[in-house]
C-alpha positions, 0 to 999 in steps of 0.5 A: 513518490509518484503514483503506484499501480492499485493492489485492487484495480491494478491502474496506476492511480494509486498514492498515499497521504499522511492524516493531520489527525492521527499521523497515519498513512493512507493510501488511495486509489484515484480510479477506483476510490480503494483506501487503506491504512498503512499499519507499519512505518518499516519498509521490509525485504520483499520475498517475490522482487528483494527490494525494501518496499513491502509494506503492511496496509489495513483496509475495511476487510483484511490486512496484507503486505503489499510491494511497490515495487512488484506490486504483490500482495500476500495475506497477513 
């Protein structure tokens, strides 16, 4: 997957790794240095494009679904 646009800077530095530890997903931004966890391994129907990219991501302050795809974000 190549890199995606930040929900926080909105510059496309933003990609995602899987932690040796706990098996989560962590996405991060490269310009920004904004991470989050990603709480739900399904992809869901996105209201906002209808693509099956809308994932839930946890970060130090709230939880939200973001798309890929669309790049919207709505609060949880």
């Amino acid at each position: 997957m190549g890199l995606q646009i930040c929900p926080k800077c909105k510059e496309r530095s933003f990609t995602w790794f899987i932690s040796g530890k706990t098996q989560l997903t962590t996405w991060s931004c490269f310009d920004c240095d904004y991470e989050a966890k990603q709480t739900d391994n399904e992809e869901q129907v996105c209201e906002n494009c209808k693509e099956t990219s809308k994932i839930k991501l946890k970060d130090k302050e709230k939880e939200y679904s973001w798309c890929s795809n669309c790049n919207t974000t709505s609060e949880l």
